[in-house]
DSSP file (Angstrom, degrees, kcal/mol; ACC not computed):
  #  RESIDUE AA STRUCTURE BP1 BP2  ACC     N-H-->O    O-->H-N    N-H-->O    O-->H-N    TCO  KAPPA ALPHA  PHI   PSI    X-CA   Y-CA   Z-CA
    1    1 A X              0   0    0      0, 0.0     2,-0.1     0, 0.0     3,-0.0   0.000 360.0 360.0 360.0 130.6  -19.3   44.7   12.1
    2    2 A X        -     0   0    0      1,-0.1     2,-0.1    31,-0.0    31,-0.0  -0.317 360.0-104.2 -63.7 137.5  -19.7   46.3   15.4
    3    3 A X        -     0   0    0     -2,-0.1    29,-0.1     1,-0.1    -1,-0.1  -0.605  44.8 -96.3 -75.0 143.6  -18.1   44.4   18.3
    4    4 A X        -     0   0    0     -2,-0.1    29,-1.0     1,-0.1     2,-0.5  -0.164  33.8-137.2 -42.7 128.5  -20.7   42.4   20.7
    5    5 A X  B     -a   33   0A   0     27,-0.2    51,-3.2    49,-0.2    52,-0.9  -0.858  22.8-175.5 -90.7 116.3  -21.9   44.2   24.1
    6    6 A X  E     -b   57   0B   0     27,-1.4     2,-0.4    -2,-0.5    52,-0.2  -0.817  23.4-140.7-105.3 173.0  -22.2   42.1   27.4
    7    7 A X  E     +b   58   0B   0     50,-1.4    52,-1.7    -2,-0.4     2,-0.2  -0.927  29.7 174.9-116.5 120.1  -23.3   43.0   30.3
    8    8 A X  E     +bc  59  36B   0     27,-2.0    29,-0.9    -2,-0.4     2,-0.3  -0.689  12.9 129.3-121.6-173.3  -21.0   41.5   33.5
    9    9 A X  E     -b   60   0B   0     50,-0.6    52,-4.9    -2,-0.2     2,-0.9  -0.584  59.9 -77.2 134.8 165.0  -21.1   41.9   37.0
   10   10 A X  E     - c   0  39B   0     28,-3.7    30,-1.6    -2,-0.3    31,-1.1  -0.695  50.2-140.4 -79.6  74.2  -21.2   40.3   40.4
   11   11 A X  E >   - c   0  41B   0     -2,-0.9     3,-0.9    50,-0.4     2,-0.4  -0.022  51.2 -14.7 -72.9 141.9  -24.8   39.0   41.0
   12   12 A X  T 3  S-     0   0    0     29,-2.4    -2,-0.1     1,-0.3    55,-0.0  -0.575 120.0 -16.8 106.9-134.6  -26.7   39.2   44.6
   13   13 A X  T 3  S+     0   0    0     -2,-0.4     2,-0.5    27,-0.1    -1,-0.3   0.113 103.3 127.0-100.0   0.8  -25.4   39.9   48.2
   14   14 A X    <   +     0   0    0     -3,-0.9    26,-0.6    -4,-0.3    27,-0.1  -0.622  34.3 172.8 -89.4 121.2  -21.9   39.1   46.5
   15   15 A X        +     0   0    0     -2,-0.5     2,-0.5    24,-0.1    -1,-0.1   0.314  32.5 127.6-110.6  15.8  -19.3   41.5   47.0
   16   16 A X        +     0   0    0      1,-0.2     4,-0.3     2,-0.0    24,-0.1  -0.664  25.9 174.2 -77.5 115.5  -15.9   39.3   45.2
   17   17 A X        +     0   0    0     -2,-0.5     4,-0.3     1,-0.1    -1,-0.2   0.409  53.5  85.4-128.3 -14.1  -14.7   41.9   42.7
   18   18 A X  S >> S+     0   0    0      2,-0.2     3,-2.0     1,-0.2     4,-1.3   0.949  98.8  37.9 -38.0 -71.0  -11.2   39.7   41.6
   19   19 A X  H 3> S+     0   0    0      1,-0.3     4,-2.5     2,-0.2    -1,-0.2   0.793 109.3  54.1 -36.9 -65.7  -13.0   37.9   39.2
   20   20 A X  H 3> S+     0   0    0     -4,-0.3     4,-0.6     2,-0.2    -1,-0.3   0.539 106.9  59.1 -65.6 -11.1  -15.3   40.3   37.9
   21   21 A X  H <> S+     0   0    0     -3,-2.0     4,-1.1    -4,-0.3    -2,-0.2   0.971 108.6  42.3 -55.4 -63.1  -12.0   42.4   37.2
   22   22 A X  H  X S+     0   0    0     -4,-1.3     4,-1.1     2,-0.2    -2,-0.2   0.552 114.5  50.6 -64.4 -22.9  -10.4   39.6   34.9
   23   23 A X  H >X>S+     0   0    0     -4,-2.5     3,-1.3    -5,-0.2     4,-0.8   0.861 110.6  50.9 -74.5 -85.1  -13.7   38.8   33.0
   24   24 A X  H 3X5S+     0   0    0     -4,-0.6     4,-1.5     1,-0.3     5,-0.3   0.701 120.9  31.5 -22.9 -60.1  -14.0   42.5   32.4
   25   25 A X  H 3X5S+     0   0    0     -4,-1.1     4,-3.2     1,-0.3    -1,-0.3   0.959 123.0  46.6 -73.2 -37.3  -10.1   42.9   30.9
   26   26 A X  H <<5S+     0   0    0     -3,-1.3    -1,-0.3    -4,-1.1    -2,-0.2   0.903 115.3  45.9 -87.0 -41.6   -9.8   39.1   29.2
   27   27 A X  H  <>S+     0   0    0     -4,-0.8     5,-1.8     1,-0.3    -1,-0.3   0.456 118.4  44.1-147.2 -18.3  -13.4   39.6   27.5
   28   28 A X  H ><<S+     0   0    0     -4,-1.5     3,-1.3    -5,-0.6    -1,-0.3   0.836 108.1  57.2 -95.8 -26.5  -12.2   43.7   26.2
   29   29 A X  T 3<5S+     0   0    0     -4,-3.2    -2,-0.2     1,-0.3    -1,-0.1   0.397 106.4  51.2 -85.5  21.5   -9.0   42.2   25.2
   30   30 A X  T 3 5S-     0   0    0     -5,-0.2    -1,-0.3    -3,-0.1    -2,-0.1  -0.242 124.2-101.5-124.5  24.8  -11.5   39.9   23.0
   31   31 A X  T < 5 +     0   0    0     -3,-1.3     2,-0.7     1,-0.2    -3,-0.2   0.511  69.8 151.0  69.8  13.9  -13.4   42.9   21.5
   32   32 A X      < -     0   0    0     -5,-1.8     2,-1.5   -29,-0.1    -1,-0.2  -0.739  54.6-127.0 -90.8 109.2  -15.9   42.7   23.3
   33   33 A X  B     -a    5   0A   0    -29,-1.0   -27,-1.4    -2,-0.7    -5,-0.1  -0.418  37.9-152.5 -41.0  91.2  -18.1   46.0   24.3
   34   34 A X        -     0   0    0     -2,-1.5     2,-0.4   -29,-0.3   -27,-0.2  -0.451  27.6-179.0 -20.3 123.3  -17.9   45.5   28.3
   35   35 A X        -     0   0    0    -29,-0.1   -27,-2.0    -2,-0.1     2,-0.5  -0.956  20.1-178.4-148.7 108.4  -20.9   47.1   30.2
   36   36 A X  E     -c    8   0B   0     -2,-0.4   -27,-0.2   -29,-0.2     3,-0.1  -0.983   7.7-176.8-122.4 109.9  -19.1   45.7   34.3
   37   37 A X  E     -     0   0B   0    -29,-0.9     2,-0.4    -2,-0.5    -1,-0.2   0.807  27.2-145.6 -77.8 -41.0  -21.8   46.9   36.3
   38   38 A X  E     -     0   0B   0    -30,-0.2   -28,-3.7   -18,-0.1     2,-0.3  -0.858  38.7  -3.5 115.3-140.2  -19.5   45.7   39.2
   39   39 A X  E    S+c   10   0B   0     -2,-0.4   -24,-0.1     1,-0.2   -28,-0.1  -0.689 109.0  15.5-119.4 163.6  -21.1   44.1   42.5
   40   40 A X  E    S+     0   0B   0    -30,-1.6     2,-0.5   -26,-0.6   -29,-0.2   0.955  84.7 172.7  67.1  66.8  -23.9   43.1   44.8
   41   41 A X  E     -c   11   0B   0    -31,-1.1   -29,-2.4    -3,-0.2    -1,-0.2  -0.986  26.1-130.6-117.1 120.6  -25.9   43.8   41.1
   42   42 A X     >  -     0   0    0     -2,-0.5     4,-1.2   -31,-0.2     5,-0.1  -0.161  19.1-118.7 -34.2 149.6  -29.8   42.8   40.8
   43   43 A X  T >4 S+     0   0    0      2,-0.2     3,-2.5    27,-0.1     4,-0.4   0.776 118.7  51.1 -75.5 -96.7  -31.0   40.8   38.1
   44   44 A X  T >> S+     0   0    0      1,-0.3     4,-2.1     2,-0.2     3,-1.1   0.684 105.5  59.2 -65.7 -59.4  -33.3   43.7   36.9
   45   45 A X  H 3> S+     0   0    0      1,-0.3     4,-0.9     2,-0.2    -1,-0.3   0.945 115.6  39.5 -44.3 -43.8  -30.0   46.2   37.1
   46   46 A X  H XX S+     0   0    0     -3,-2.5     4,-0.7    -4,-1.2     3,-0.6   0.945 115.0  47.4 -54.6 -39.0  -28.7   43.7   34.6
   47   47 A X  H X> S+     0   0    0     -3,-1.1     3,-1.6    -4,-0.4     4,-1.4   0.930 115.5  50.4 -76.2 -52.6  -31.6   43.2   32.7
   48   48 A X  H 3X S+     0   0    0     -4,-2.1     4,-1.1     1,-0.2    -1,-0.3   0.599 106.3  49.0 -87.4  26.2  -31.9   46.7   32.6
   49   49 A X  H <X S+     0   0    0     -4,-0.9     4,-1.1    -3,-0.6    -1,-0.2   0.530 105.9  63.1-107.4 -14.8  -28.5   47.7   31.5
   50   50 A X  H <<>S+     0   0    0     -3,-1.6     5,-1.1    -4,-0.7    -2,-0.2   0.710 108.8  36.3-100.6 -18.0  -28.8   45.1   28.7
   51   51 A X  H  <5S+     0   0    0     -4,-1.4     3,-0.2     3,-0.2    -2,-0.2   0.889 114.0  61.1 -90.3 -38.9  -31.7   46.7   26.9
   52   52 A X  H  <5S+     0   0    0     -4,-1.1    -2,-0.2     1,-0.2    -3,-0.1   0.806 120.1  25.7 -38.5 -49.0  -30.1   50.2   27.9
   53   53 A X  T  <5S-     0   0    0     -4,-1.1    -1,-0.2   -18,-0.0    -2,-0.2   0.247 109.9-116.8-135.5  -3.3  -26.8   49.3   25.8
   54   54 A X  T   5 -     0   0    0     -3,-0.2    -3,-0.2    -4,-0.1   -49,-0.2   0.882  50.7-165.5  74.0  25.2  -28.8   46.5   23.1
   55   55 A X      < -     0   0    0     -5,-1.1   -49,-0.2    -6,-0.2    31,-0.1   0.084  25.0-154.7 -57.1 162.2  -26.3   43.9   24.9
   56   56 A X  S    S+     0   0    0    -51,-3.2    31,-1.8     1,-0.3     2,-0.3   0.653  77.1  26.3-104.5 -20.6  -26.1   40.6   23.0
   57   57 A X  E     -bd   6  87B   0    -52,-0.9   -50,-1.4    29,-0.2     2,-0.4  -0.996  59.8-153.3-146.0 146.1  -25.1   38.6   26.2
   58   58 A X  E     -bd   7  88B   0     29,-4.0    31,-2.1    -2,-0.3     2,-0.3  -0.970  19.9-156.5-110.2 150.8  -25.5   38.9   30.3
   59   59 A X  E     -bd   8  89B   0    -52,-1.7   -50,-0.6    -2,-0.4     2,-0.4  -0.804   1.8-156.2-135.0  97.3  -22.7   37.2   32.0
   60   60 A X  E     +bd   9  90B   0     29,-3.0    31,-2.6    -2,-0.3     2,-0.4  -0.371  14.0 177.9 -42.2  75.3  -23.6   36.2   35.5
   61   61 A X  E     + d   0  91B   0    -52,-4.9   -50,-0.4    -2,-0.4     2,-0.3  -0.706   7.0 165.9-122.6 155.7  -20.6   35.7   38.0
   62   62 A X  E     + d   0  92B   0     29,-4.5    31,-1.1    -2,-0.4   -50,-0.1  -0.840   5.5 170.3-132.3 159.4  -21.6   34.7   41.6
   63   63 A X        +     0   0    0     -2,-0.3    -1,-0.1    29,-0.2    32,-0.1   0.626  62.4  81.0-143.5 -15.0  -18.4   33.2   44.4
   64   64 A X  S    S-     0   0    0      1,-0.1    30,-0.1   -48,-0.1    -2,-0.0   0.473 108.5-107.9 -84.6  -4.0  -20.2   33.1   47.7
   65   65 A X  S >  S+     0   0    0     28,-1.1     3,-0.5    31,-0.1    31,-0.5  -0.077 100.8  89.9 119.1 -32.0  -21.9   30.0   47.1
   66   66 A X  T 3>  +     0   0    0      1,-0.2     4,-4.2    29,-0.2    29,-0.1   0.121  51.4 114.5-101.3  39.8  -25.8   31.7   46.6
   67   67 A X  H 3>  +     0   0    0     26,-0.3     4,-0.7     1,-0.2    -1,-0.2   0.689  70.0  49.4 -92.6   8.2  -25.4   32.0   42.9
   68   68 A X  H <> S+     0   0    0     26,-1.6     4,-0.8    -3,-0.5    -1,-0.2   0.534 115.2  45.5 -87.4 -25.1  -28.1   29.4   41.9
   69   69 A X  H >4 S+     0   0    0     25,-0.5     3,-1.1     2,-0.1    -2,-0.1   0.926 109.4  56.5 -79.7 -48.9  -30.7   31.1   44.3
   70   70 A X  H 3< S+     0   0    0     -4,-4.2    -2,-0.2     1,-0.2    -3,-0.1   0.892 109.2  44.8 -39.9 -40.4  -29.8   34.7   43.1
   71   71 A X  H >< S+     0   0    0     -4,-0.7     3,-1.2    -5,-0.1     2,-0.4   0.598  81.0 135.2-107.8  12.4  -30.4   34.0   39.6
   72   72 A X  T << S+     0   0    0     -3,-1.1    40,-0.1    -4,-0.8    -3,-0.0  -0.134  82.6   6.4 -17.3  87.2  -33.8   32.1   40.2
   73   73 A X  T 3> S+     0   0    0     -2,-0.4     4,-1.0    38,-0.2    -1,-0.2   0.930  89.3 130.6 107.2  46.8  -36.4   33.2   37.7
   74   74 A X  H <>  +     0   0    0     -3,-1.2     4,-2.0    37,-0.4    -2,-0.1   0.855  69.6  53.2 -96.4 -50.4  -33.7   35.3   35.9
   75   75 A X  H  > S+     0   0    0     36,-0.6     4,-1.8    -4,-0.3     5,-0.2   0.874 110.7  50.0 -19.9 -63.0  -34.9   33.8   32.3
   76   76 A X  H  > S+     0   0    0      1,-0.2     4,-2.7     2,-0.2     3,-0.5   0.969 104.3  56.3 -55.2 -67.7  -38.3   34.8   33.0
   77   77 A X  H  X S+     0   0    0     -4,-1.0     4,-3.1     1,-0.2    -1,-0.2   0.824 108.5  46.5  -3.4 -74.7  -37.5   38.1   33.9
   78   78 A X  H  <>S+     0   0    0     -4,-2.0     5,-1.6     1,-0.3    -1,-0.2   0.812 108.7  50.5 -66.3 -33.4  -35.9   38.8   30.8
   79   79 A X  H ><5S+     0   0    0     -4,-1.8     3,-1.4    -3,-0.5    -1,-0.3   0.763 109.2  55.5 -81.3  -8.2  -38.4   37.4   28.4
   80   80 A X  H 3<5S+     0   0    0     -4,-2.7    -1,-0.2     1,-0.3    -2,-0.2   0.926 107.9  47.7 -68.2 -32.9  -40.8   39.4   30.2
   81   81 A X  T 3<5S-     0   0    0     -4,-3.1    -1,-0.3    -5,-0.4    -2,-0.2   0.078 130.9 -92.6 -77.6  21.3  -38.7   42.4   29.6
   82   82 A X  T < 5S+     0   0    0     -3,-1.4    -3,-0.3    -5,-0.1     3,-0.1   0.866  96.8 105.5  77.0  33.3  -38.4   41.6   26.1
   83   83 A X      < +     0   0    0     -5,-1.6    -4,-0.2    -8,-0.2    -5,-0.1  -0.372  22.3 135.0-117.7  59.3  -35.2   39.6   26.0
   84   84 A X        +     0   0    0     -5,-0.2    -5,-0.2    -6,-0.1    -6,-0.1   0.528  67.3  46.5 -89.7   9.7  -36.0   36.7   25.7
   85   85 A X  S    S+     0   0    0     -3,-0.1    -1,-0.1     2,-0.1    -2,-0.1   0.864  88.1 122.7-119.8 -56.4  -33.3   35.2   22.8
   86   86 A X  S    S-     0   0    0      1,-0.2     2,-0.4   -31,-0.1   -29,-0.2   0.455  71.6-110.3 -39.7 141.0  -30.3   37.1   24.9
   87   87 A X  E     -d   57   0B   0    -31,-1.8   -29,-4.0     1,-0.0     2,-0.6  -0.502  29.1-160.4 -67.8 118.1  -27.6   35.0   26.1
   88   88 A X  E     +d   58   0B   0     -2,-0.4     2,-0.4   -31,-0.2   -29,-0.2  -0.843  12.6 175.1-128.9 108.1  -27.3   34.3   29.9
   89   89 A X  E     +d   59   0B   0    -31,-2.1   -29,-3.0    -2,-0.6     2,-0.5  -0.790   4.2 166.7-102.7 132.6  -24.1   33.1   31.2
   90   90 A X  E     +d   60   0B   0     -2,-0.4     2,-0.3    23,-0.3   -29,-0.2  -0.995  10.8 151.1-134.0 147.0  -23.3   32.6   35.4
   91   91 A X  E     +d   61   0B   0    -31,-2.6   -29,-4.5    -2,-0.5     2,-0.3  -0.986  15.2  85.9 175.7-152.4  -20.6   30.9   36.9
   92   92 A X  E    S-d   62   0B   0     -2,-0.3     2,-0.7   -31,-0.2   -29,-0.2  -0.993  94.3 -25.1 128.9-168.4  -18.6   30.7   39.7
   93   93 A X        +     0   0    0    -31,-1.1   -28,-1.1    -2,-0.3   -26,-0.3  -0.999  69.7 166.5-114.5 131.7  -19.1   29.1   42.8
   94   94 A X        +     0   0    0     -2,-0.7   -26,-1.6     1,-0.2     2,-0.6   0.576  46.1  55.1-105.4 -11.0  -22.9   28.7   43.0
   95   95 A X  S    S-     0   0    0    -29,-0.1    -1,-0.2   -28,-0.1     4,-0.2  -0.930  71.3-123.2-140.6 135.9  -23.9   26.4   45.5
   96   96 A X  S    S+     0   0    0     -2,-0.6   -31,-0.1   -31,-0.5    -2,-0.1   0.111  79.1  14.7 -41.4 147.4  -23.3   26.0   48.7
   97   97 A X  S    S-     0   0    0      1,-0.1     2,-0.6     2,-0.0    -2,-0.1   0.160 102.6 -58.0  72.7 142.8  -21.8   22.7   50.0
   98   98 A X        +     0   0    0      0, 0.0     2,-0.3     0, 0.0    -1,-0.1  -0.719  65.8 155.9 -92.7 136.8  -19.9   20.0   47.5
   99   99 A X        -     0   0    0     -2,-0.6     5,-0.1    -4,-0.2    -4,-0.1  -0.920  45.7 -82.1-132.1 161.3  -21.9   18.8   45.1
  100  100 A X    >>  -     0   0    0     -2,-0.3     3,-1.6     1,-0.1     4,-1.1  -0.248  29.3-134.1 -36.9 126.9  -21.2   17.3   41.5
  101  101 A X  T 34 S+     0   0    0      1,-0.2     4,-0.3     2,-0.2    -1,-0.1   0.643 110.4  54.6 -70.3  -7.8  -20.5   19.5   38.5
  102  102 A X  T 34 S+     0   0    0      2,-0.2    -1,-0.2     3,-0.1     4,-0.2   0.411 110.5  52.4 -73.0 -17.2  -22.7   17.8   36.4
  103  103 A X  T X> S+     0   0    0     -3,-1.6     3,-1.2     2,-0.2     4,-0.5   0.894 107.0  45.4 -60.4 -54.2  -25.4   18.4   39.2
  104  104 A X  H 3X S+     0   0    0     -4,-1.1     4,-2.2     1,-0.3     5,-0.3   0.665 109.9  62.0-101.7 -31.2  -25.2   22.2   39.7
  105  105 A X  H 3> S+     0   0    0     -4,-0.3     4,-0.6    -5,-0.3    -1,-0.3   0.895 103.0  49.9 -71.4 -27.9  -25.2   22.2   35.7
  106  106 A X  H <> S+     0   0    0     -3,-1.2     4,-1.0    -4,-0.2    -2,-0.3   0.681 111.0  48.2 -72.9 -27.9  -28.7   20.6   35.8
  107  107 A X  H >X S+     0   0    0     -4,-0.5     3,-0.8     2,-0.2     4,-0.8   0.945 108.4  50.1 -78.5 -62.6  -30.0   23.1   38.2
  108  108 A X  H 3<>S+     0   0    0     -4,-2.2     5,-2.3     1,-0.3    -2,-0.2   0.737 113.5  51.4 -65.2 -20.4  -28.7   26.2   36.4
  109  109 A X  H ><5S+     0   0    0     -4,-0.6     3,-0.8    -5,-0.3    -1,-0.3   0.887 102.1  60.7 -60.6 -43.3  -30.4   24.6   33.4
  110  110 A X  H <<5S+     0   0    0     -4,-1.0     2,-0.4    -3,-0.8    -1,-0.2   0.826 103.8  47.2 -45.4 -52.0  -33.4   24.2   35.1
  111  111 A X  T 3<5S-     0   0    0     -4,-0.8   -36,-0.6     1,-0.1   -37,-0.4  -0.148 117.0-106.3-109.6  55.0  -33.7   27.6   35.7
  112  112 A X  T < 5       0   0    0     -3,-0.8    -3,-0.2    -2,-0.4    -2,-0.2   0.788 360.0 360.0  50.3  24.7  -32.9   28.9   31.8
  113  113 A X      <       0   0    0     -5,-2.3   -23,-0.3   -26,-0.1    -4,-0.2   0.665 360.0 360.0-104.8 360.0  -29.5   30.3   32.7
C-alpha cells in the first residue's frame, strides 16, 4: 500500500514557518507523502495541489489569529473542485482574542473544516 499524501502549509496572510516545519518532519517521519507548500498559501493553491498529487488529506495550519476567516468557504471550494470526501484539517491559533476551545471548535465545524 502506497503511503498517504497530504497537502500542508501555512494558510492566508500568515507567514509563521516553525510550525509548518515540524508538521512537515513529524508527519514524513509517519510515512506520510508531504506536499509543504510552505506560507501565506491560498485555499485554491491547496486545493489545487491536492488534486495535482491525488492527496488524501489538506492540513490547514494558521498562528496569527485569522485562521477561521482564511478558511471560510474552504469545504465548498473543494466539493466544487471535486473533493469533496478529502480530509480538511486547520489548527493553530485561529481566532483572535480569548475565546473557549470548545467555541472556536463549533465555528470551524460550522464551516466544514
Amino acid at each position: 500500500m502506497q503511503n498517504p499524501t497530504i497537502v500542508i502549509g501555512v494558510i492566508g496572510a500568515d507567514c509563521h514557518a516553525v510550525g509548518n516545519k515540524v508538521l512537515d518532519r513529524v508527519f514524513a517521519q509517519h510515512n506520510f507523502n508531504v506536499i509543504n507548500l510552505g506560507v501565506m498559501v491560498s485555499q485554491d493553491e491547496y486545493i489545487d495541489a491536492a488534486i495535482e498529487t491525488g492527496a488524501q488529506a489538506i492540513v490547514v495550519s494558521s498562528i496569527y489569529g485569522h485562521g477561521e476567516v482564511d478558511c471560510l468557504g474552504m469545504r465548498d471550494r473543494c466539493i466544487e473542485r471535486g473533493l469533496g470526501e478529502i480530509l480538511l484539517y486547520v489548527g493553530g491559533n485561529l481566532v483572535i482574542g480569548k475565546q473557549a476551545p470548545a467555541e472556536i471548535d463549533k465555528k470551524i465545524l460550522r464551516n466544514g473544516l
